[in-house]
C-alpha positions as CSV (number, residue, x, y, z in Angstrom):
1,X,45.0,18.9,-37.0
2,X,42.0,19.0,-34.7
3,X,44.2,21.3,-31.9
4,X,44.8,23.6,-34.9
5,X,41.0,23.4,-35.6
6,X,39.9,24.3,-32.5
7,X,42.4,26.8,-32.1
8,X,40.5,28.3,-34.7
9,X,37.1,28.1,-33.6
10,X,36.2,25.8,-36.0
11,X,34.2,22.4,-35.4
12,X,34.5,19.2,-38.0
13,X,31.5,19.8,-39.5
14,X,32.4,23.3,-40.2
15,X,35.7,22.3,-41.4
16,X,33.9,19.6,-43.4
17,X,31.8,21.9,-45.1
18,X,34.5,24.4,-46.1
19,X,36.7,21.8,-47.3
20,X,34.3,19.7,-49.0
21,X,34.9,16.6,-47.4
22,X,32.8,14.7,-45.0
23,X,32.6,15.1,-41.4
24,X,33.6,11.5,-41.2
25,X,36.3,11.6,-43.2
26,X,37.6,14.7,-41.1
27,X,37.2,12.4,-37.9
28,X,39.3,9.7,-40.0
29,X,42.1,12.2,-40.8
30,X,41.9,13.8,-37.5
31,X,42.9,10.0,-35.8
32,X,45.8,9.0,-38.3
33,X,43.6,6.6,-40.2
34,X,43.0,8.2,-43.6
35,X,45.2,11.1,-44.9
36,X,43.7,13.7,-47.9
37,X,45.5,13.9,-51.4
38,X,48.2,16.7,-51.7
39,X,45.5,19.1,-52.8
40,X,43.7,18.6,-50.2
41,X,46.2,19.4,-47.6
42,X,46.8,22.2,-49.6
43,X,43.2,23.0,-48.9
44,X,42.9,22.2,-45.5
45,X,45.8,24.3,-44.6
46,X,44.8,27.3,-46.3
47,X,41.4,27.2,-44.5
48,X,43.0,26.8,-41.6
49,X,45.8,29.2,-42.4
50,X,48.5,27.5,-41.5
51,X,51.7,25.9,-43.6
52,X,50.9,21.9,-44.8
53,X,54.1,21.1,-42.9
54,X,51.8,21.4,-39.3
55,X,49.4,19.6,-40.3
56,X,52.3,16.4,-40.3
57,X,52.8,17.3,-36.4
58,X,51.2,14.7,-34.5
59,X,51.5,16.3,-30.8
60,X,49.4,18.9,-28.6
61,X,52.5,20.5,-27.6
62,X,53.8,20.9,-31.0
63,X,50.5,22.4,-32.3
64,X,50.4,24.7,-29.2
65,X,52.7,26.5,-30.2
66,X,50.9,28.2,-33.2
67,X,49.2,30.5,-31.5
């Protein structure tokens, strides 16, 4: 998720705010450790327009290639 972050411009704390969680809890779903509900990969995937499914990708490559 943070490759497709960045890819859109966006830092955690920007992402944090428009998603409503915290930055920290951003950090912990960014490293594998804690995963949102379904809604709020729904969320998450809209702000970052992009299809839930990529957000299960764990690789650079993989995300890469959603430019």
């Amino acid at each position: 998720m943070a490759t497709i972050r960045k890819q859109k411009g966006l830092t955690q704390e920007n992402l944090a705010e428009l998603s409503g969680y915290s930055v920290e809890f951003i950090s912990l779903i960014e490293r594998g450790i804690n995963a949102p509900t379904i809604d709020g990969l729904e969320k998450l995937a809209q702000i970052l327009n992009c299809k839930v499914e990529i957000l299960f990708q764990q690789t650079d490559s993989q995300d890469s290639s959603l430019s």
